[in-house]
N, CA, C and O atoms as a printed pandas DataFrame, in Angstrom:
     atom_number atom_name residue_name chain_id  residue_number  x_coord  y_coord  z_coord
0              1         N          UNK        A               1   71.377   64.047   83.995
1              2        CA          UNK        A               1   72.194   64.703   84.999
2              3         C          UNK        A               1   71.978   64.109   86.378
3              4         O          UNK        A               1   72.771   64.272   87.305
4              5         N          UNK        A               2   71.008   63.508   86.445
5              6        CA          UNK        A               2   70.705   62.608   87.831
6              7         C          UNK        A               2   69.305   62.998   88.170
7              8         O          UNK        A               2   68.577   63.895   87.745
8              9         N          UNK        A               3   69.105   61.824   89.284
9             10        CA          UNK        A               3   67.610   62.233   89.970
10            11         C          UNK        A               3   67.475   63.073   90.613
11            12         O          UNK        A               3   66.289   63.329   90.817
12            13         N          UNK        A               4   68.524   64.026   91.334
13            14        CA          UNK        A               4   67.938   65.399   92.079
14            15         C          UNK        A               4   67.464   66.524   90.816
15            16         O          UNK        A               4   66.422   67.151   91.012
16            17         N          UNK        A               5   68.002   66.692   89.922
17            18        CA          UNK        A               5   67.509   67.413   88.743
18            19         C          UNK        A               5   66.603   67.078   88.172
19            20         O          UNK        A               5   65.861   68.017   87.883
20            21         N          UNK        A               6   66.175   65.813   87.741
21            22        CA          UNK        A               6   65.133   65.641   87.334
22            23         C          UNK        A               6   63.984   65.725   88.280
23            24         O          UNK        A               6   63.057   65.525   87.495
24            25         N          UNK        A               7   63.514   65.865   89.280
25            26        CA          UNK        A               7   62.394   66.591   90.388
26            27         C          UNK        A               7   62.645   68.004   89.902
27            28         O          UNK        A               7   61.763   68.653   90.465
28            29         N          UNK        A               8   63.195   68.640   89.338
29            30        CA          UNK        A               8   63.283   69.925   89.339
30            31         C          UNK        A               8   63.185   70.205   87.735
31            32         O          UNK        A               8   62.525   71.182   87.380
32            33         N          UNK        A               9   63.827   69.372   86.735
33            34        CA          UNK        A               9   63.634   70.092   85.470
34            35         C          UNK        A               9   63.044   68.443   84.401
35            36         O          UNK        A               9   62.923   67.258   84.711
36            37         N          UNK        A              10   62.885   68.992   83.491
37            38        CA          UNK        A              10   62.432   68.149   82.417
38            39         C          UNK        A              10   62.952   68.471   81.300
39            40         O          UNK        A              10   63.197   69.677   81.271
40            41         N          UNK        A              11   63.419   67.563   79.732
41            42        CA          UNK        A              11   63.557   67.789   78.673
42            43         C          UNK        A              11   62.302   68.166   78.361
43            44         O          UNK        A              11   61.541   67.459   79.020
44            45         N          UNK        A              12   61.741   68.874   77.731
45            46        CA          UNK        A              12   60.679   69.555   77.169
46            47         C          UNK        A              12   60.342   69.302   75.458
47            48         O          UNK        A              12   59.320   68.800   74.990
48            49         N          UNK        A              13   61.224   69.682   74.909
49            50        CA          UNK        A              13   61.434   69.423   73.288
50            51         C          UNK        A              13   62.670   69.899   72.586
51            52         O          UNK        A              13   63.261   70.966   72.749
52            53         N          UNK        A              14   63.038   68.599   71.522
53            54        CA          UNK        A              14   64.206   69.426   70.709
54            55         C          UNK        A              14   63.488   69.654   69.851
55            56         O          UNK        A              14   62.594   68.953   69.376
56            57         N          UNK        A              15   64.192   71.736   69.301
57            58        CA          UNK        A              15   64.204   72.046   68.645
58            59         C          UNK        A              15   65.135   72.433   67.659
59            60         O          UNK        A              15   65.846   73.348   68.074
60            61         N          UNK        A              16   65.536   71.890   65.899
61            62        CA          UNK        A              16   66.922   71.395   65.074
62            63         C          UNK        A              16   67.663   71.110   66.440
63            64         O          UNK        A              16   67.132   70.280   67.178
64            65         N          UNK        A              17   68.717   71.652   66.812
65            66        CA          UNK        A              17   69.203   71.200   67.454
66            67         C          UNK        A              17   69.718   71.817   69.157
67            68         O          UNK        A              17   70.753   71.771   69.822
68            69         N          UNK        A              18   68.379   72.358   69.331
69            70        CA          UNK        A              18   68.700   73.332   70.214
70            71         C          UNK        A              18   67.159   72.175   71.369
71            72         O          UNK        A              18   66.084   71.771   70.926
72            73         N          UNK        A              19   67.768   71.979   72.930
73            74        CA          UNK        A              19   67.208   71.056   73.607
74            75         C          UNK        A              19   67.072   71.988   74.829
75            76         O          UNK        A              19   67.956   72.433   75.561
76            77         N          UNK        A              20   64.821   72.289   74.881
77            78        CA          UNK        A              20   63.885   73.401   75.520
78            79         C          UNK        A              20   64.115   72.226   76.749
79            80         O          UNK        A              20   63.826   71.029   76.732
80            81         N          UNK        A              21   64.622   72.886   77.603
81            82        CA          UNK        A              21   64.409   72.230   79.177
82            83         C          UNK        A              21   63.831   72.800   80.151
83            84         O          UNK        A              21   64.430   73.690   80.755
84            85         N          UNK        A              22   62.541   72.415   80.518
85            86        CA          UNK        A              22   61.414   72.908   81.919
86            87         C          UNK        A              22   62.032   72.992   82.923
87            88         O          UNK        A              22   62.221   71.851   83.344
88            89         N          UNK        A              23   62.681   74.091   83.881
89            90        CA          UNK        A              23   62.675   74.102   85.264
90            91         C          UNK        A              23   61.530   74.658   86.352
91            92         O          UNK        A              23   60.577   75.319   85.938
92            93         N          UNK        A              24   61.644   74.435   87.360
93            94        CA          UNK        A              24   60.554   75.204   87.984
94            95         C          UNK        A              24   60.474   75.831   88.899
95            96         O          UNK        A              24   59.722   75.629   89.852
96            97         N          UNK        A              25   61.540   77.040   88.706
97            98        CA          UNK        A              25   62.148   77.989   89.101
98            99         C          UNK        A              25   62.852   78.695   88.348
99           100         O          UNK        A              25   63.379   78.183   87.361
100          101         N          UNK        A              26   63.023   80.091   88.664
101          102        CA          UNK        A              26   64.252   80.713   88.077
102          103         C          UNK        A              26   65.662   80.992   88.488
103          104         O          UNK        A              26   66.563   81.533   87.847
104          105         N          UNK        A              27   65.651   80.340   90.096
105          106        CA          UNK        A              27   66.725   79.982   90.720
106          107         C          UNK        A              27   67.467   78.337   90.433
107          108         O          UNK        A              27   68.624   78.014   90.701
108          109         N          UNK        A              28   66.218   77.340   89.718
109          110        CA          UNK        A              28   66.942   76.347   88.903
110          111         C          UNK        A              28   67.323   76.871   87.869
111          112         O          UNK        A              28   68.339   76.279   87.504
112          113         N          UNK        A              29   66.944   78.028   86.886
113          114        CA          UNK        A              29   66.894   78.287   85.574
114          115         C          UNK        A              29   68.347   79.083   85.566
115          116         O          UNK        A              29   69.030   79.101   84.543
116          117         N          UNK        A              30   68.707   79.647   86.614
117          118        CA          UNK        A              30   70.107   80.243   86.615
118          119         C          UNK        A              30   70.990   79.271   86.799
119          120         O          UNK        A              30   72.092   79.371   86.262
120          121         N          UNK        A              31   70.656   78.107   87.622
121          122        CA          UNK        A              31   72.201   77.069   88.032
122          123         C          UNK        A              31   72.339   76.206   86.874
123          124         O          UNK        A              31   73.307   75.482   86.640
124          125         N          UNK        A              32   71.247   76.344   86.136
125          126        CA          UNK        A              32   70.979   74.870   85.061
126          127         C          UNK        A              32   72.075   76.204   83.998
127          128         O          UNK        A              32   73.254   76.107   83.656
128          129         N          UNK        A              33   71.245   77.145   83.784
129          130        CA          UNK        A              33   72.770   77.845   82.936
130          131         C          UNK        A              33   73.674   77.696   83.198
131          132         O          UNK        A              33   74.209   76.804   82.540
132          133         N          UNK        A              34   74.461   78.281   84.149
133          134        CA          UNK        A              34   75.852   78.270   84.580
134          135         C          UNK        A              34   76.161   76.885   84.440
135          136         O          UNK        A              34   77.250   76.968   83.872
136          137         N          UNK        A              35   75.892   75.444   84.602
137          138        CA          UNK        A              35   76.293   74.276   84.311
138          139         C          UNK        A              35   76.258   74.031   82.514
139          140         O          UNK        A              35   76.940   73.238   81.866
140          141         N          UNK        A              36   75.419   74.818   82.112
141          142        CA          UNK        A              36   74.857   74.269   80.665
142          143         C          UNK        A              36   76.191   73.461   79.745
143          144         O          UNK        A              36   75.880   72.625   78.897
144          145         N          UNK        A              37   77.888   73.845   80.041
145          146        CA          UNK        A              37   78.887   73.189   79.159
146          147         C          UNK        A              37   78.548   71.939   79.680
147          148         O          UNK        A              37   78.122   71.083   78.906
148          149         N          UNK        A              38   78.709   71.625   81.238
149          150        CA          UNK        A              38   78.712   70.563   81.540
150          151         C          UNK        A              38   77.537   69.292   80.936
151          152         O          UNK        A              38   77.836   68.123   80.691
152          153         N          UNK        A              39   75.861   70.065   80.765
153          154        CA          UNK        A              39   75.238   69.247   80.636
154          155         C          UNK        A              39   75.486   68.684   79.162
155          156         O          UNK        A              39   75.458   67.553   78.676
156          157         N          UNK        A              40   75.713   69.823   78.718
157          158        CA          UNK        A              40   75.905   69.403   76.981
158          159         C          UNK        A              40   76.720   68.260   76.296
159          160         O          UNK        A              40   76.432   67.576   75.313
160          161         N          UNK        A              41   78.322   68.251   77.468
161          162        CA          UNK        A              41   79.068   67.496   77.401
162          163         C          UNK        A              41   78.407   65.654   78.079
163          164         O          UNK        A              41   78.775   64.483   77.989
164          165         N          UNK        A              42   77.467   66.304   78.614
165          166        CA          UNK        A              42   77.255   64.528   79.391
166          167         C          UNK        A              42   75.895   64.451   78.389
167          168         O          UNK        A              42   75.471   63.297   78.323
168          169         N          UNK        A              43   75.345   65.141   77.828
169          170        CA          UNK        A              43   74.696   64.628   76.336
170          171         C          UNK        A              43   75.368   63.787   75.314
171          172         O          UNK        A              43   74.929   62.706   74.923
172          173         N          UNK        A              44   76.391   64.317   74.934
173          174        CA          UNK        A              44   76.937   64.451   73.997
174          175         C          UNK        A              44   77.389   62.324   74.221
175          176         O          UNK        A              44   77.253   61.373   73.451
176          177         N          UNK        A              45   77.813   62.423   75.356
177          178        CA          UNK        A              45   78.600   61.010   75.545
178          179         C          UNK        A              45   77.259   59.920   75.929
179          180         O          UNK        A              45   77.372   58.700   76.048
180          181         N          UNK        A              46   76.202   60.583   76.055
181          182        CA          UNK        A              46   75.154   59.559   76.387
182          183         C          UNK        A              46   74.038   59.606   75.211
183          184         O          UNK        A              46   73.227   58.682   75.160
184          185         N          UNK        A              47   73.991   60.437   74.463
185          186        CA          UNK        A              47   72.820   60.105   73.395
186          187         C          UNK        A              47   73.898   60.661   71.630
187          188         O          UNK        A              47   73.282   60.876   70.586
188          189         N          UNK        A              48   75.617   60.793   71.718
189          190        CA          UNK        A              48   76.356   61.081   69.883
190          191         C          UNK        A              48   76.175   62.409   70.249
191          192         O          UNK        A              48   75.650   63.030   71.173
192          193         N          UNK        A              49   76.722   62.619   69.321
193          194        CA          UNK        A              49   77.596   63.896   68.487
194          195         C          UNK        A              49   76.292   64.324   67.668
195          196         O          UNK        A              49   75.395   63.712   67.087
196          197         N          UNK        A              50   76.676   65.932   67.942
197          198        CA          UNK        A              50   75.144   66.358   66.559
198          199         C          UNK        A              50   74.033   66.803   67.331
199          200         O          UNK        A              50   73.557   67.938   67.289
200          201         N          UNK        A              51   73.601   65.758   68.112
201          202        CA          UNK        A              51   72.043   65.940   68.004
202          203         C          UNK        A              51   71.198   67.172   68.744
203          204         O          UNK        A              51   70.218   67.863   68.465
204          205         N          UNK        A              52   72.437   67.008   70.193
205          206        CA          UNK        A              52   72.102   68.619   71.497
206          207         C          UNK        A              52   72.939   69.226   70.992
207          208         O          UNK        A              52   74.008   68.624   71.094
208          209         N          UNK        A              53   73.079   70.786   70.116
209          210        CA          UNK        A              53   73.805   71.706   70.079
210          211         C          UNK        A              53   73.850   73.068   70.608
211          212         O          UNK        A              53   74.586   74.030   70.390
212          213         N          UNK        A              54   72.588   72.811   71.562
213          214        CA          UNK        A              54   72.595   74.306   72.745
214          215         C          UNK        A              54   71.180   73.290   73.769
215          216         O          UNK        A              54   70.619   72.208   73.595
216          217         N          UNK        A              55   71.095   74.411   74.837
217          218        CA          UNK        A              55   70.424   74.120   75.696
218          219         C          UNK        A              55   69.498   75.584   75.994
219          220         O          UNK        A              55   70.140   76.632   76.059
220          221         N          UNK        A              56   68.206   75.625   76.146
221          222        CA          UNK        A              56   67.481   76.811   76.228
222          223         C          UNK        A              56   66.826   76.487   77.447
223          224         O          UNK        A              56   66.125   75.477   77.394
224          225         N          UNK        A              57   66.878   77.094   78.540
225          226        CA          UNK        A              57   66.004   76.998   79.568
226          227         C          UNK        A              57   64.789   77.515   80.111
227          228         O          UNK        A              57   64.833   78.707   80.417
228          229         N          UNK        A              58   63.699   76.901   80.308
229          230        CA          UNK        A              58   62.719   78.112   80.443
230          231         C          UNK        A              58   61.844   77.820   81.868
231          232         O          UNK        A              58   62.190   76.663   82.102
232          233         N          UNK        A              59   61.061   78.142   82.777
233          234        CA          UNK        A              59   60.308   78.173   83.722
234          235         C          UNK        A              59   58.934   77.223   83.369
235          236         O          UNK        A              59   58.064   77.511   82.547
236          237         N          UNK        A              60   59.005   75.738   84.423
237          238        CA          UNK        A              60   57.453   75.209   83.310
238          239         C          UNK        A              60   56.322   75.792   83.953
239          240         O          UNK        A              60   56.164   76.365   85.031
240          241         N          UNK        A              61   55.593   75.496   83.017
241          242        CA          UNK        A              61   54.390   75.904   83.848
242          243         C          UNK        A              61   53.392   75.210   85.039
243          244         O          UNK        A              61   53.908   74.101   85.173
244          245         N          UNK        A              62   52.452   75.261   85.800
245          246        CA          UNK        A              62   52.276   74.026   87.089
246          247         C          UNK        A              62   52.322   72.605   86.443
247          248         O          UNK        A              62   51.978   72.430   85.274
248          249         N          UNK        A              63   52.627   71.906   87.006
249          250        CA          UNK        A              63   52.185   70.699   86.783
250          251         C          UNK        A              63   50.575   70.369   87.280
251          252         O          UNK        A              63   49.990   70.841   88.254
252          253         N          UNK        A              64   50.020   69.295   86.164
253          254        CA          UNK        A              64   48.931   68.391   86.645
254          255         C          UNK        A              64   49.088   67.233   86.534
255          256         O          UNK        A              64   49.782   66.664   85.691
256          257         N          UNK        A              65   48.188   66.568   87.733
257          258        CA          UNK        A              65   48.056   64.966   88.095
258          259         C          UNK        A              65   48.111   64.372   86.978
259          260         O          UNK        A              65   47.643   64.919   85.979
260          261         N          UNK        A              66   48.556   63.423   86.933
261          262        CA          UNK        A              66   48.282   62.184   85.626
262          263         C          UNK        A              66   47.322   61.862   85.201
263          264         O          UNK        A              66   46.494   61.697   86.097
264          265         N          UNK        A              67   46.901   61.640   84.113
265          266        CA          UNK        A              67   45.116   61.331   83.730
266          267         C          UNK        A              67   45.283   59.645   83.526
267          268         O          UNK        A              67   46.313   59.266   82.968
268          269         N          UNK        A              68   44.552   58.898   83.850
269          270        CA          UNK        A              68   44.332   57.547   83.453
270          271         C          UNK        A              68   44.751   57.176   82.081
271          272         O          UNK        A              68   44.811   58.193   81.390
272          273         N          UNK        A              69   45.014   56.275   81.530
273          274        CA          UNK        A              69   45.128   55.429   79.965
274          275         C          UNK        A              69   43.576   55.141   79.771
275          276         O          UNK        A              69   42.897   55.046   80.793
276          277         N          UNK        A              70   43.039   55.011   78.675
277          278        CA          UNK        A              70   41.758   53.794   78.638
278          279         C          UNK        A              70   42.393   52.520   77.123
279          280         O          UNK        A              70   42.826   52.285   75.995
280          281         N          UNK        A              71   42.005   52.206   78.216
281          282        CA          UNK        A              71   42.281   50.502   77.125
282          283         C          UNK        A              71   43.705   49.796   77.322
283          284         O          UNK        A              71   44.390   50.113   78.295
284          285         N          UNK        A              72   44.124   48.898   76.458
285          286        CA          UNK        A              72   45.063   48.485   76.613
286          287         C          UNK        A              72   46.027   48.931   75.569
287          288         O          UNK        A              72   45.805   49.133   74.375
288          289         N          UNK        A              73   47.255   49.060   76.309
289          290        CA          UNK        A              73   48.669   49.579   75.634
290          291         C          UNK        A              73   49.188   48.735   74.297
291          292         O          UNK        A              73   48.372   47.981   73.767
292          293         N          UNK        A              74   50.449   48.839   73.774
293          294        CA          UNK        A              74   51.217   48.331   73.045
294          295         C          UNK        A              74   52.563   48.325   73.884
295          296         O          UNK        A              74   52.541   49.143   74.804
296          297         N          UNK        A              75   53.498   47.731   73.796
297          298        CA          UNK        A              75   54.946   47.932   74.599
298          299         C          UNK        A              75   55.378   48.766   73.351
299          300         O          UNK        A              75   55.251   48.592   72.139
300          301         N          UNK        A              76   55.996   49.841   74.202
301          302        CA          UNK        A              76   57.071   50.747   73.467
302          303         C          UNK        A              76   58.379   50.578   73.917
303          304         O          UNK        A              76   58.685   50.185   75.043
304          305         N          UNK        A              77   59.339   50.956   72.798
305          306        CA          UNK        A              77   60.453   50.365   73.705
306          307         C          UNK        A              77   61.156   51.805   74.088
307          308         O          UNK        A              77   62.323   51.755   74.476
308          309         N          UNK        A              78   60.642   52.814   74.017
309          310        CA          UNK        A              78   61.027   53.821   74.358
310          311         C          UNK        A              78   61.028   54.032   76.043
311          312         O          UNK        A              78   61.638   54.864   76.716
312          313         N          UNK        A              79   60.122   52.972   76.447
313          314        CA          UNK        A              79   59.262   53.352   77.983
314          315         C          UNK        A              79   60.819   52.279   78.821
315          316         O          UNK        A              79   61.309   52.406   79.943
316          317         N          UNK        A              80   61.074   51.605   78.041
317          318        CA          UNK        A              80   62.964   51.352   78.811
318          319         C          UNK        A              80   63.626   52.310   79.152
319          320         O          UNK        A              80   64.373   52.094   80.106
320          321         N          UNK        A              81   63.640   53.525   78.635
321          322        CA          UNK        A              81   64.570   54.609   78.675
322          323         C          UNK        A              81   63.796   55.502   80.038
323          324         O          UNK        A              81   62.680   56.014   79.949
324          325         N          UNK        A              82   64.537   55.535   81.085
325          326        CA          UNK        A              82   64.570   56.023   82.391
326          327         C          UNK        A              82   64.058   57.095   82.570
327          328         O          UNK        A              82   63.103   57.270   83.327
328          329         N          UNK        A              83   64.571   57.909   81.953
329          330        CA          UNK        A              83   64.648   59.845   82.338
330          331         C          UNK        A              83   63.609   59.958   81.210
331          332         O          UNK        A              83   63.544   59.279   80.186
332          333         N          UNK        A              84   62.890   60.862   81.575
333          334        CA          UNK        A              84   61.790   61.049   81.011
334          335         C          UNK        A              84   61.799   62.093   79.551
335          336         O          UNK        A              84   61.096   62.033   78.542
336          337         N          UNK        A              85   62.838   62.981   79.911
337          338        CA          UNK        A              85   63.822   63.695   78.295
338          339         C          UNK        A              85   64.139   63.012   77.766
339          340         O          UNK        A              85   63.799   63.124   76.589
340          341         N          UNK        A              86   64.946   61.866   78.083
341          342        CA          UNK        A              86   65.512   61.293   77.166
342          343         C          UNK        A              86   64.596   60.497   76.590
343          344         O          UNK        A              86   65.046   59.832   75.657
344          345         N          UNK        A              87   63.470   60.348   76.835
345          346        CA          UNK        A              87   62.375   59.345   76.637
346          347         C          UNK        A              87   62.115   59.882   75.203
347          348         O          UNK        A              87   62.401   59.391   74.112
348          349         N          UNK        A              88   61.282   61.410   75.640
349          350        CA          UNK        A              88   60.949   62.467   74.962
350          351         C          UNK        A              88   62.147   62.105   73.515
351          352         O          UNK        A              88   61.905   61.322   72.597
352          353         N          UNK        A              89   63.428   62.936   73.686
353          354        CA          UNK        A              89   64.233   62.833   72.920
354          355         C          UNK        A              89   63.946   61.937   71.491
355          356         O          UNK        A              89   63.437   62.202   70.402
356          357         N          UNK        A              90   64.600   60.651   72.151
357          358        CA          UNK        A              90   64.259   59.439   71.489
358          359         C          UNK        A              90   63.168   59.128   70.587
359          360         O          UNK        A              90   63.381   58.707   69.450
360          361         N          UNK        A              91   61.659   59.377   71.194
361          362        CA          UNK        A              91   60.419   59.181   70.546
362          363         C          UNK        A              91   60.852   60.512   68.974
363          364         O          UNK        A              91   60.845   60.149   67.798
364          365         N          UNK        A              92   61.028   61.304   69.227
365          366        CA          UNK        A              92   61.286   62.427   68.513
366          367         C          UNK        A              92   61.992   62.344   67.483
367          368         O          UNK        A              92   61.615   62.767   66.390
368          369         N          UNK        A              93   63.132   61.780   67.695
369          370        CA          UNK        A              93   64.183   61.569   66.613
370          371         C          UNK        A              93   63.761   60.379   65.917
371          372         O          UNK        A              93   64.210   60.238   64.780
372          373         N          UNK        A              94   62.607   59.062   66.595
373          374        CA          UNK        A              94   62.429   57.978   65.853
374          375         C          UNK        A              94   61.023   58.035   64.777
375          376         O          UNK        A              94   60.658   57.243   63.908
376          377         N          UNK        A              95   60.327   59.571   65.348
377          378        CA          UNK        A              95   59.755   59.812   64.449
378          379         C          UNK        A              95   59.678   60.623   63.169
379          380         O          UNK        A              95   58.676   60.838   62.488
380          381         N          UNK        A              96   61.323   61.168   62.904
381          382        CA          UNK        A              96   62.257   62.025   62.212
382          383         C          UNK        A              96   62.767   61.120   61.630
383          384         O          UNK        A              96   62.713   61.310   60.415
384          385         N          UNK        A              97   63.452   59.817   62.021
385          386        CA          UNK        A              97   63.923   59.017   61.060
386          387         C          UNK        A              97   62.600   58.333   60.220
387          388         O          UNK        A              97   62.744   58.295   58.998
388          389         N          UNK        A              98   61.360   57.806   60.757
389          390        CA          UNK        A              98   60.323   57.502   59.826
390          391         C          UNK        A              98   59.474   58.081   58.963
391          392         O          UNK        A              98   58.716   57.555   58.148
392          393         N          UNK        A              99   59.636   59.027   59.171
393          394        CA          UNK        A              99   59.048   60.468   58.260
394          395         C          UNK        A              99   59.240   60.181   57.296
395          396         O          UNK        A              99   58.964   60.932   56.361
């Protein structure tokens, strides 16, 4: 939905097909409803058909600082994908198709 929303909410987890989104507020948690056709529809054209079939919103809880890595990584190619839901998303469904 863009970078002013994402400072404010996060994909959290899909569940079948229902996509838990963190706001952090309940004054985001009301506008993110009232938009919810819209977001569904700009899902729908950016990640197919099927996969978001509702949107559940909930209040996250605080955030904490980032903790360090130890050692060295692998490249994922998930870490291309921008928005950090959709990151989420992705990892999720690619570990649903390898199952």
């Amino acid at each position: 939905m863009g970078k002013r929303l994402a400072r404010y909410s996060r994909a959290s987890k899909l569940v079948r097909d229902r996509l838990v989104v963190e706001v952090d507020d309940e004054v985001w948690k009301e506008s993110l409803t009232g938009l919810r056709g819209q977001i569904l529809r700009k899902l729908e054209m950016a990640i197919g058909e099927g996969i978001v079939g509702d949107i559940q919103f909930q209040i996250m809880p605080p955030r904490f600082a980032a903790q360090k890595q130890a050692g060295p990584t692998l490249f994922d190619e998930a870490e291309s994908i921008e928005d950090a839901g959709m990151r989420r998303i992705y990892r999720q469904a690619r570990r649903r198709e390898t199952a």
